[in-house]
C-alpha positions in Angstrom: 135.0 157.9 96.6 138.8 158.1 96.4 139.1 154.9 98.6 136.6 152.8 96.7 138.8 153.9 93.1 142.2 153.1 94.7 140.8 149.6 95.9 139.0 148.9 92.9 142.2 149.3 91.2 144.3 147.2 93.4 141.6 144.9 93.0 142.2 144.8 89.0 145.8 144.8 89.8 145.1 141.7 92.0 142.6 139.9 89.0 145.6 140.4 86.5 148.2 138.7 88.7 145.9 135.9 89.3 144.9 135.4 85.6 149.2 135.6 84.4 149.5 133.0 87.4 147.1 131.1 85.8 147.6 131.2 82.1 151.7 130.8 82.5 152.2 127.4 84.3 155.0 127.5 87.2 158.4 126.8 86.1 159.6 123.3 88.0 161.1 124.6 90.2 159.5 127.9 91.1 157.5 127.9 94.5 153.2 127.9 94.0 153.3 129.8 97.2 152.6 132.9 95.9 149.8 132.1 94.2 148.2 130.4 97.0 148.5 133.5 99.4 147.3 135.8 96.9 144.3 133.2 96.7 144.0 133.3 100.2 143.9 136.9 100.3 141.5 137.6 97.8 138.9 134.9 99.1 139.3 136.4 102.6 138.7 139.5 101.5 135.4 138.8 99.8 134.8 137.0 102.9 135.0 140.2 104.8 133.0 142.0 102.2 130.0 139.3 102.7 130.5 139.7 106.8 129.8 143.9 106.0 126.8 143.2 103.9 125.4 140.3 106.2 126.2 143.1 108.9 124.0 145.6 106.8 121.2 143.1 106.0 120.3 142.2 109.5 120.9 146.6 110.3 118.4 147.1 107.6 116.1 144.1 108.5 116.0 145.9 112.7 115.4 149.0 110.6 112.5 147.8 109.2 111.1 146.0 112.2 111.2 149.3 113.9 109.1 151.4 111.4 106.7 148.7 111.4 106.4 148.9 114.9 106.2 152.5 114.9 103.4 152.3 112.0 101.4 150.3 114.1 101.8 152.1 117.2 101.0 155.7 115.5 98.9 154.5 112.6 101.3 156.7 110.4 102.8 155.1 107.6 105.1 156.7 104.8 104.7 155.5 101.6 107.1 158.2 99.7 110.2 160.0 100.9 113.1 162.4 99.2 115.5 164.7 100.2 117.5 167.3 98.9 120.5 169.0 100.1 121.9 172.2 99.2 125.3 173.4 100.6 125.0 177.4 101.7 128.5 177.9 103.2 130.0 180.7 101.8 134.1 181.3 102.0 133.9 183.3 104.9 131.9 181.4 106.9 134.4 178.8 106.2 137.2 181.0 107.8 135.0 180.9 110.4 134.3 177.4 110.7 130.2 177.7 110.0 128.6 175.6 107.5 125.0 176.1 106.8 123.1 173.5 104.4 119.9 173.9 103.5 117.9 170.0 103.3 114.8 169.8 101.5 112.2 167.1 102.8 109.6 165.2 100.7 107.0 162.7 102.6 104.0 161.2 101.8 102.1 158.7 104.0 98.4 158.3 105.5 97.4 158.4 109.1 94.8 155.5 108.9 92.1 156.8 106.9 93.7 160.3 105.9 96.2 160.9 103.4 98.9 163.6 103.8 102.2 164.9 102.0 104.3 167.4 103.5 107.0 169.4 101.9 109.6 171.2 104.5 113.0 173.0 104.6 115.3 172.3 107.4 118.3 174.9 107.9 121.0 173.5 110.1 123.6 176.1 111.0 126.8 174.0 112.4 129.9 176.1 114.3 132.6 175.0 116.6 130.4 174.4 119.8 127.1 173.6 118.5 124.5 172.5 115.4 121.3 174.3 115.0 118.2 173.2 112.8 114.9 175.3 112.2 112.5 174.7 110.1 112.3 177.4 107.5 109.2 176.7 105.1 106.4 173.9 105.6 103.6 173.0 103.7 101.2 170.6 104.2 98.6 168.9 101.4 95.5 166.9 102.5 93.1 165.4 101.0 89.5 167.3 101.5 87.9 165.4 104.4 84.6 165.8 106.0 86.1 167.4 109.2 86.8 171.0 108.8 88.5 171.1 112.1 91.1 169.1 110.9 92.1 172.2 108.1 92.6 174.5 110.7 94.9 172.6 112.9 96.8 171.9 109.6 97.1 175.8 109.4 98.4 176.0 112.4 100.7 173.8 112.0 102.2 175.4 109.2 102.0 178.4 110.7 104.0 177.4 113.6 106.2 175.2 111.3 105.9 172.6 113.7 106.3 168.9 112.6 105.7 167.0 116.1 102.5 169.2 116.5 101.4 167.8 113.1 102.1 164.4 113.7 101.2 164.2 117.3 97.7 165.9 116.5 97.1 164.0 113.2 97.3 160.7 115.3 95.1 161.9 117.7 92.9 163.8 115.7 92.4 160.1 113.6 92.1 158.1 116.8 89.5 160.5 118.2 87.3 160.0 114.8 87.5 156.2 115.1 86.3 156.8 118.7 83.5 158.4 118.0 82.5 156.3 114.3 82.3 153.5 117.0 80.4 155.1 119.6 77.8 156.8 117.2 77.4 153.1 115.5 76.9 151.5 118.9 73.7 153.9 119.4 72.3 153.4 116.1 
């Protein structure tokens, strides 16, 4: 934050020269020079900035290419995410070089035909050697569905706090239905 203040102000330092260079005409004899670099500076500058964000356009468009791809793949899509963190390092464990931060995790999606949200805390412990993360609290909301096996392995899942099984299952769980809606149609 304190980078983007001090080059925001040189950049209003910058605007102001440029304006006083352009308001008060040279004297005759006085060299344009300095203008002209200070020009050149600011345009490449910007160009640099545009470079960053082209940079970050095409990062985001892969990003995106990439959860499509794993939508398809899994049948999962998220349509809502949010995420909270809350810093839990106390002054000792700051002696001690520890930091513990609590993150709490939002998502909604489907899995094809079945809607899901899940709320979850993560704890991540971090020392000098090593970062742990466990998942404190999960709870998971469905829709009621015809398939009552389905609520139990949600329960389990929760009870387990156990996000892979969840997803893992849930696609399989879906795929597995679709199987069988076929097959059933097929003999009808």
């Amino acid at each position: 934050m304190d980078s983007q203040l001090v080059e925001a102000r040189a950049l209003e330092a910058e605007i102001t020269a440029l304006r006083r260079a352009c308001v008060e005409p040279p004297a005759p004899g006085e060299d344009t020079s300095r203008v002209r670099k200070s020009f050149r500076e600011t345009y490449q500058a910007d160009s640099e900035g545009w470079e960053l964000s082209k940079d970050l356009r095409s990062h985001l468009g892969h990003l995106e290419s990439e959860i499509q791809f794993l939508s398809t793949l899994t049948g999962i899509s998220i349509r809502h995410y949010s995420k909270k963190t809350e810093d839990l390092t106390s002054t000792e464990m700051t002696e001690k070089s520890i930091k513990k931060v609590l993150q709490r995790h939002r998502l909604s999606g489907n899995c094809h035909m079945i809607t899901f949200q899940l709320e979850f805390q993560l704890l991540e412990i971090q020392n000098e050697e090593s970062l742990s993360s466990v998942i404190t609290d999960l709870s998971i909301i469905m829709e009621p569905t015809e398939y009552s096996e389905l609520s139990e392995f949600v329960s389990r899942a929760e009870e387990r706090r156990d996000l892979f099984m969840f997803f893992r299952s849930l696609h399989f769980f879906v795929e597995w239905c679709e199987y069988r809606k076929r097959t059933f149609k097929r003999f009808k």
